[in-house]
DSSP file (Angstrom, degrees, kcal/mol; ACC not computed):
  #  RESIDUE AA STRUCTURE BP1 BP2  ACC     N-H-->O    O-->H-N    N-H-->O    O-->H-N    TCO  KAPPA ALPHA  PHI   PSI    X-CA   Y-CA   Z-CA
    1    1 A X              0   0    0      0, 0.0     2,-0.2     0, 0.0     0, 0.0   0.000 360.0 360.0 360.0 127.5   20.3  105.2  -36.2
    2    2 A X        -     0   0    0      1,-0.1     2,-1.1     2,-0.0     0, 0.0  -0.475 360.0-137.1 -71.7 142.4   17.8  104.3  -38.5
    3    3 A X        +     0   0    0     -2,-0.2     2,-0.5     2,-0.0    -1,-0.1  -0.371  43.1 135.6 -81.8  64.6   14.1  103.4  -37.7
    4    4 A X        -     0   0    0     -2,-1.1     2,-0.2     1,-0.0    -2,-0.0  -0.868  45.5-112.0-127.0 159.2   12.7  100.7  -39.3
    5    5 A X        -     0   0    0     -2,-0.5     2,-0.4     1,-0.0    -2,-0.0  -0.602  10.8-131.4 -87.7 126.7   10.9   97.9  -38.6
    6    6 A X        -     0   0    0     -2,-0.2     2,-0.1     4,-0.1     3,-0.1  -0.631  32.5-161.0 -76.4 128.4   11.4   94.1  -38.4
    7    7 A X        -     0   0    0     -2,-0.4     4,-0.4     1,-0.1     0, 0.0  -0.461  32.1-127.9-101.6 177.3    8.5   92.4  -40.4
    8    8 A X  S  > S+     0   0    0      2,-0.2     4,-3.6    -2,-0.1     5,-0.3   0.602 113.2  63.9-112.2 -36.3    7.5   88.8  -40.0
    9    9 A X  H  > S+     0   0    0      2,-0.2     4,-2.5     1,-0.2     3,-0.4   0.979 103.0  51.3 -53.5 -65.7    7.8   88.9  -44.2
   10   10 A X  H  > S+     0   0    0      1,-0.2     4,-2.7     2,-0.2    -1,-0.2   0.844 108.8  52.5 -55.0 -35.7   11.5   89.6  -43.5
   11   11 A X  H >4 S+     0   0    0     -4,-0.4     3,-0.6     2,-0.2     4,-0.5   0.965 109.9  39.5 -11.2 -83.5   11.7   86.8  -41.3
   12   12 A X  H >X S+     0   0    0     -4,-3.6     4,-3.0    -3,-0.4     3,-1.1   0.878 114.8  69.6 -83.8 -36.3   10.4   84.1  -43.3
   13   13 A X  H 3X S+     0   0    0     -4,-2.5     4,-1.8    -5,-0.3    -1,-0.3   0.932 104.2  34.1 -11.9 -81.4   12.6   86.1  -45.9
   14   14 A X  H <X S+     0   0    0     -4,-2.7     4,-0.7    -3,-0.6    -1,-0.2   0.365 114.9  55.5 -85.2  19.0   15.9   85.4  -44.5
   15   15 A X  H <>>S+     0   0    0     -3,-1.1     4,-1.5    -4,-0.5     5,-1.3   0.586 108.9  48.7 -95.2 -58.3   15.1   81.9  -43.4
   16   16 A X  H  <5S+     0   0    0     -4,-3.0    -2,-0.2     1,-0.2    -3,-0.2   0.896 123.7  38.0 -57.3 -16.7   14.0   81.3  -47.2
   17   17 A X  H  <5S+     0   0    0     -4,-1.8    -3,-0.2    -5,-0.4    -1,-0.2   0.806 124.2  35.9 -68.9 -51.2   17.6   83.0  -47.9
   18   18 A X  H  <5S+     0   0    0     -4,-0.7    -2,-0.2    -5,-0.2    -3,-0.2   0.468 131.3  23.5-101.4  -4.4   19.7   81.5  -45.1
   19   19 A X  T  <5S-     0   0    0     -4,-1.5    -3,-0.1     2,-0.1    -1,-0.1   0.727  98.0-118.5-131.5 -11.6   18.3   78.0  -44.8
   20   20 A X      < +     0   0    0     -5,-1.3    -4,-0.1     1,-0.1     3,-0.1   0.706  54.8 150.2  85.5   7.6   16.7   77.2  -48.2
   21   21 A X        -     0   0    0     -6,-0.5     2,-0.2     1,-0.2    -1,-0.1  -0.064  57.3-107.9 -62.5 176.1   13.3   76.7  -47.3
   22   22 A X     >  -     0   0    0      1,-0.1     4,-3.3    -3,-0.0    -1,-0.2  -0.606  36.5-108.1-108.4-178.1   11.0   77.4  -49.7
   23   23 A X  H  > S+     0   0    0     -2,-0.2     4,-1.4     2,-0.2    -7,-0.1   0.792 116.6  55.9-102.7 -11.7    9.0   80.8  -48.6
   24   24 A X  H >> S+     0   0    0      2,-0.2     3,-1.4     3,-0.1     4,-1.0   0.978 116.5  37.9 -33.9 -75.9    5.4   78.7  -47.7
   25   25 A X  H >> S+     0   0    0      1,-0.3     4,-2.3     2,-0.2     3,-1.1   0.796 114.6  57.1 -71.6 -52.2    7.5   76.6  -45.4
   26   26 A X  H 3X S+     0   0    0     -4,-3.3     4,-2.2     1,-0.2    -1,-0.3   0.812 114.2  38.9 -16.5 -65.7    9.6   79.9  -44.3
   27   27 A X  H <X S+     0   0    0     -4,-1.4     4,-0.8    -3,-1.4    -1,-0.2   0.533 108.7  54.6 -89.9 -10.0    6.6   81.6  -43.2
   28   28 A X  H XX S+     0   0    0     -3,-1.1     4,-2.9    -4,-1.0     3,-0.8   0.934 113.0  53.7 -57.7 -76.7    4.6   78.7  -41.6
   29   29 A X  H >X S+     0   0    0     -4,-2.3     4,-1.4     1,-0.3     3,-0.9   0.663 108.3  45.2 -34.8 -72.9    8.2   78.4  -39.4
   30   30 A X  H 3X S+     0   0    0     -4,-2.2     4,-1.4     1,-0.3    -1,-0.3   0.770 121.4  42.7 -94.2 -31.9    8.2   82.0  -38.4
   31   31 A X  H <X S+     0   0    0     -3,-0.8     4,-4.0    -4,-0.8    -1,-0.3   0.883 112.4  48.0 -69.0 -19.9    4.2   81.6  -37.4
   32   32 A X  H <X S+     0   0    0     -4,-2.9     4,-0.9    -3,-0.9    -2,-0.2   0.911 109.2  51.4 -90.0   1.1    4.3   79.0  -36.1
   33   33 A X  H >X S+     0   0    0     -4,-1.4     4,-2.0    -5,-0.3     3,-1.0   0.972 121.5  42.5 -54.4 -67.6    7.7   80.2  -33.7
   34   34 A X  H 3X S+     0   0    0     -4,-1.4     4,-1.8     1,-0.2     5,-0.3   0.849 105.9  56.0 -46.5 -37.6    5.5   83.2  -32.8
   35   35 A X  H 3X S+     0   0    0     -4,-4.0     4,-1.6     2,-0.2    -1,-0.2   0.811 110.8  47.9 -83.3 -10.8    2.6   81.4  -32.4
   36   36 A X  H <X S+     0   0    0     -3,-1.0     4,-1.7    -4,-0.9     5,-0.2   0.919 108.7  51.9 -40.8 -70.5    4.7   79.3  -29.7
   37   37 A X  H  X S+     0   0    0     -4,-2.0     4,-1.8     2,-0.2     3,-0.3   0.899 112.7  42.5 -63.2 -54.0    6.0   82.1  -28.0
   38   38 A X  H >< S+     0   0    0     -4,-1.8     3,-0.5    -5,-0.4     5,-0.3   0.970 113.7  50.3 -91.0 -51.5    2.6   83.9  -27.3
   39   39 A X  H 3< S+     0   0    0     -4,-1.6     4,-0.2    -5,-0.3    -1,-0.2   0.825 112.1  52.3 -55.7 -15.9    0.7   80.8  -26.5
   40   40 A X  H ><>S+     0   0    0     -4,-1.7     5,-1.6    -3,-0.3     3,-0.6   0.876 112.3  43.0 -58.3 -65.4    3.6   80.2  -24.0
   41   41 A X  G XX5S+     0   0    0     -4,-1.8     2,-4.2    -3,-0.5     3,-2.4   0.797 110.7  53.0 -95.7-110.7    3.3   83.5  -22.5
   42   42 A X  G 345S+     0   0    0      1,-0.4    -1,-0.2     2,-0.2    -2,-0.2   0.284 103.2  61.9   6.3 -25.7   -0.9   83.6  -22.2
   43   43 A X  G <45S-     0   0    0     -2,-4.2    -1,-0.4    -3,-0.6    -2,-0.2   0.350 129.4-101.7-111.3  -3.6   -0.6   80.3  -20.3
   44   44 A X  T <45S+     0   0    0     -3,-2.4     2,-0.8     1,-0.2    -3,-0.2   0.514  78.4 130.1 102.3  -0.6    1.6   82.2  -17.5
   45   45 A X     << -     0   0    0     -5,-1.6    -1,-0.2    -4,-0.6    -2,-0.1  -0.760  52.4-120.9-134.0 174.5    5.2   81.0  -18.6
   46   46 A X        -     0   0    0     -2,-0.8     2,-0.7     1,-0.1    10,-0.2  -0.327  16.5-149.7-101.0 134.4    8.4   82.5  -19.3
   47   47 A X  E     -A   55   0A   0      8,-1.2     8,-2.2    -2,-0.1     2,-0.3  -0.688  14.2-176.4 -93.0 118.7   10.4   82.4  -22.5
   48   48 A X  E     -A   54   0A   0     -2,-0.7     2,-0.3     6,-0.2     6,-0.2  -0.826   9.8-156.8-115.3 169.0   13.8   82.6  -22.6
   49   49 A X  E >>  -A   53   0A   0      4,-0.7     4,-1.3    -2,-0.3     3,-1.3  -0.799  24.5-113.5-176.9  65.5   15.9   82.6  -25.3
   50   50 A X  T 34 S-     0   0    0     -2,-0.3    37,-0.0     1,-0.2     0, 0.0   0.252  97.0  -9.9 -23.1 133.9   19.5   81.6  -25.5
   51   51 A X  T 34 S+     0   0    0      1,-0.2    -1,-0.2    35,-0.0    35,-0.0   0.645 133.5  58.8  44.5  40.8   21.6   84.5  -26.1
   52   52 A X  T <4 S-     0   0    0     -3,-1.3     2,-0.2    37,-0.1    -1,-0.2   0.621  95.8-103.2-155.9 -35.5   19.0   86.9  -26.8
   53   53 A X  E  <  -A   49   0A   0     -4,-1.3    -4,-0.7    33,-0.2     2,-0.5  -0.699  28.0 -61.5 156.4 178.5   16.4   87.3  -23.7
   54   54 A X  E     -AB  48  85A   0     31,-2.0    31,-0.7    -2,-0.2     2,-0.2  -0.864  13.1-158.8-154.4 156.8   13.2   86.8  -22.0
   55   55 A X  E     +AB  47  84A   0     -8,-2.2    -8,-1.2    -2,-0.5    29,-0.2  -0.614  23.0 162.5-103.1 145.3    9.7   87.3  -22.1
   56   56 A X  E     - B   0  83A   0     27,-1.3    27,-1.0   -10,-0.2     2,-0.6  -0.843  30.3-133.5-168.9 103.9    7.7   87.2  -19.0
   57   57 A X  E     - B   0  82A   0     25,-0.2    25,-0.3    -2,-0.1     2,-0.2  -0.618  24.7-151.3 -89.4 144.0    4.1   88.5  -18.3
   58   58 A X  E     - B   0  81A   0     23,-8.0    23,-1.0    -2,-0.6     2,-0.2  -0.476  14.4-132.3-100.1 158.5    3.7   90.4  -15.3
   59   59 A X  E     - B   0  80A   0     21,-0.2     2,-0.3    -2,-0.2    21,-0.2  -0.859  29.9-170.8 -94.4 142.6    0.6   90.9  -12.9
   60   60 A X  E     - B   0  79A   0     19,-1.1    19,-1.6    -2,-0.2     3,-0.1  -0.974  19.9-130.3-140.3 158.4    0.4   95.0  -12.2
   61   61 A X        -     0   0    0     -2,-0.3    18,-0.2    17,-0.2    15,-0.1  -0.192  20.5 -82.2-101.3-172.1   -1.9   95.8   -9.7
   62   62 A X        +     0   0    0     16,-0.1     2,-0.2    15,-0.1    15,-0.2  -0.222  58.6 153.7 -54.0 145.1   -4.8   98.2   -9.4
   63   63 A X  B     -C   76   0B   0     13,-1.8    13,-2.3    -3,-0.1     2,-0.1  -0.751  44.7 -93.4-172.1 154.5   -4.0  101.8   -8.4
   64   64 A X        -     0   0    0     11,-0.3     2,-0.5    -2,-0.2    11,-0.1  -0.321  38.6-178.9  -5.2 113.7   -4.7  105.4   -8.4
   65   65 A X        -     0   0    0      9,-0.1     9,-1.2    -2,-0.1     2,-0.4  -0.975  17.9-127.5-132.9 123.7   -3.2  107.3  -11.0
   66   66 A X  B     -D   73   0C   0     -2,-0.5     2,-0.5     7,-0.3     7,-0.3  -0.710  13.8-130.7 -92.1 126.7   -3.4  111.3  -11.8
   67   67 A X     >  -     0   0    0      5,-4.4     4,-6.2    -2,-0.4     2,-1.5  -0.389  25.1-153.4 -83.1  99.7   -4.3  113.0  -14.8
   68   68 A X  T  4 S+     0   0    0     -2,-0.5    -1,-0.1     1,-0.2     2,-0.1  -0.841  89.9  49.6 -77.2 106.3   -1.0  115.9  -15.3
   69   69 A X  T  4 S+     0   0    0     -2,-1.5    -1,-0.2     0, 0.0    -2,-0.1  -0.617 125.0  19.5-105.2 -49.1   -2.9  118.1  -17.0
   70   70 A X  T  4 S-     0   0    0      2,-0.1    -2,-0.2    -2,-0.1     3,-0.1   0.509  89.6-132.7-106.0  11.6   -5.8  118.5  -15.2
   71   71 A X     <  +     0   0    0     -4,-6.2     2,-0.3     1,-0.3    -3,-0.1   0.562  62.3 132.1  84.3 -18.8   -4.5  117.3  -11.9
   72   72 A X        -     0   0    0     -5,-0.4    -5,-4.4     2,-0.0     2,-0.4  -0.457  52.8-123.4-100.2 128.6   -7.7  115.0  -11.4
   73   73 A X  B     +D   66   0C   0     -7,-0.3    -7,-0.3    -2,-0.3     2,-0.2  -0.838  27.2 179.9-113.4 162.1   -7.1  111.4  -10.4
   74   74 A X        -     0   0    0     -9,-1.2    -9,-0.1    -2,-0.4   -11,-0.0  -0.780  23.1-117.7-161.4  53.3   -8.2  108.4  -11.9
   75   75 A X        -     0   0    0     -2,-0.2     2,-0.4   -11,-0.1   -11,-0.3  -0.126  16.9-154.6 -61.5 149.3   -7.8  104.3  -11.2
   76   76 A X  B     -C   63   0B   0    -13,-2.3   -13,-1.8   -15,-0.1     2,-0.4  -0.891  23.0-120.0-113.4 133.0   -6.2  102.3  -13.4
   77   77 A X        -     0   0    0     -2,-0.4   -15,-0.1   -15,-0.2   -16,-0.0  -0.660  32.2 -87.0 -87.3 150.3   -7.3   98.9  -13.3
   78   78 A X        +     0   0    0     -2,-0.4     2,-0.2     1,-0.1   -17,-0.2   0.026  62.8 173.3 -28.9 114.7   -5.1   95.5  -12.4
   79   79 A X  E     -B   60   0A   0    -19,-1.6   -19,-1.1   -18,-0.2     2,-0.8  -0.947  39.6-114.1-140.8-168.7   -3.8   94.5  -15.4
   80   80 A X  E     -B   59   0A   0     -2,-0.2     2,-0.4   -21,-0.2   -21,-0.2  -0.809  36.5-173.5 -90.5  94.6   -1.3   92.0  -17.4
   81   81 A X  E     -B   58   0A   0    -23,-1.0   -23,-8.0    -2,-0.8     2,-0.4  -0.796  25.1-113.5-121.5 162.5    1.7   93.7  -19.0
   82   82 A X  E     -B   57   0A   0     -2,-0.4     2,-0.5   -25,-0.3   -25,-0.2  -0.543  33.7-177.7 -43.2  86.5    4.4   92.4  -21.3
   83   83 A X  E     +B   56   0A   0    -27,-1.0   -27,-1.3    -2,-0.4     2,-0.4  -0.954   5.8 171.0-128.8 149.7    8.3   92.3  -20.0
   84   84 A X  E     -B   55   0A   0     -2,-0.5     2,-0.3   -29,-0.2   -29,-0.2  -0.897  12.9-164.7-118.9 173.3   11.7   91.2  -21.7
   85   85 A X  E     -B   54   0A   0    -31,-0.7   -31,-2.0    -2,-0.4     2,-0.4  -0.916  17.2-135.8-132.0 151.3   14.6   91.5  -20.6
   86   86 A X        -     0   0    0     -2,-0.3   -33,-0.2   -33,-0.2    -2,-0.0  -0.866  25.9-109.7-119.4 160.5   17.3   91.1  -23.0
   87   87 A X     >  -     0   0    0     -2,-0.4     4,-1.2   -38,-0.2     5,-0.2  -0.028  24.0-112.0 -75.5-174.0   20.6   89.0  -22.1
   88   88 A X  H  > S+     0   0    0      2,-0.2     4,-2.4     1,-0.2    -1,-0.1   0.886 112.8  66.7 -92.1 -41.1   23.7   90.1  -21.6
   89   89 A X  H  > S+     0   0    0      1,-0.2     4,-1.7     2,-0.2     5,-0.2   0.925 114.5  36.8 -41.0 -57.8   25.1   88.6  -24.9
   90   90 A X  H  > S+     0   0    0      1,-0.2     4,-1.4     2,-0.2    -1,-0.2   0.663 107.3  57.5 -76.5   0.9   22.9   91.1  -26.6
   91   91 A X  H  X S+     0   0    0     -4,-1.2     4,-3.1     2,-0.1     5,-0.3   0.830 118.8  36.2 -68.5 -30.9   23.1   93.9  -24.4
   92   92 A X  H  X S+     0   0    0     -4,-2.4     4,-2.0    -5,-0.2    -2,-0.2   0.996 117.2  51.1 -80.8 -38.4   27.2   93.6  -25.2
   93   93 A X  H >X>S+     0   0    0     -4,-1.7     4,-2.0     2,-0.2     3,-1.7   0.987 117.5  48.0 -24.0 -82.7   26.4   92.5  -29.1
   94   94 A X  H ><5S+     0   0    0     -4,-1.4     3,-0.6     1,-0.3    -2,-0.2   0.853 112.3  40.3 -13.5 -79.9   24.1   95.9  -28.7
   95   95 A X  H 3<5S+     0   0    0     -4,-3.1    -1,-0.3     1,-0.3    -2,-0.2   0.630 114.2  64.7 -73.9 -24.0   26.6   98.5  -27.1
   96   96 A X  H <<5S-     0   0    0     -4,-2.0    -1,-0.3    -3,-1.7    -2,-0.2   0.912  96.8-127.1 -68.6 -46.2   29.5   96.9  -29.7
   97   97 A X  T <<5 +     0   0    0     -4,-2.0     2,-0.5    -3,-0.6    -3,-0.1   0.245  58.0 142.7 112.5 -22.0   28.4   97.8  -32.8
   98   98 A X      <       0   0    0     -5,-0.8    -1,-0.2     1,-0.1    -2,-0.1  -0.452 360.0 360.0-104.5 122.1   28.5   94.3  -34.2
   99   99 A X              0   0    0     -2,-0.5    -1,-0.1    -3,-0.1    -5,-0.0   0.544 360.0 360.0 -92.0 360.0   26.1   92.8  -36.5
C-alpha cells in the first residue's frame, strides 16, 4: 500500500474533471464543503455522511497520565478530540479492494 496524501488541489481537481466546473468554482466547492463540515463540528454537531461516515467531537475529560520513560506522572487537561467513524459501506468498499 502506497502512502500518499489526498490534497484539497486534487479535490477541486477531479470535480473540475468529473463535473466540468471550471477549477475557481471547483475549489470554492471543495472550501466551501470543508468549510461546512468544520463549522458544523465546532458548533457541537455531528456529520454524517451517506455511505462514507461520521464526524463527531468528543469531550475527554481531565486525568492523570504517566510519563513511560521516566515513570513520573503528569495531568493532561480536559480536552475536545476529533472522532469518525466510518460506515459500513466503506468499511466493506475498504476490506474489498474496490475502487
Amino acid at each position: 500500500m502506497t502512502k500518499t496524501t489526498l490534497t484539497r488541489a486534487q479535490l477541486a481537481e477531479a470535480l473540475y474533471q468529473q463535473v466540468g466546473l471550471s477549477r475557481n468554482e471547483s475549489a470554492e466547492h471543495v472550501e466551501a464543503v470543508l468549510s461546512e463540515i468544520s463549522d458544523r463540528l465546532i458548533g457541537g454537531e455531528i456529520v454524517k455522511i451517506s455511505s462514507f461516515g461520521t464526524l463527531q467531537v468528543r469531550q475527554k475529560n481531565g486525568r492523570i497520565g504517566r510519563n513511560p520513560k521516566t515513570g513520573e506522572e503528569v495531568p493532561i487537561d480536559p480536552r475536545r478530540v476529533l472522532v469518525f467513524k466510518a460506515s459500513h459501506v466503506l468499511k466493506d468498499k475498504i476490506n474489498s479492494g474496490d475502487k
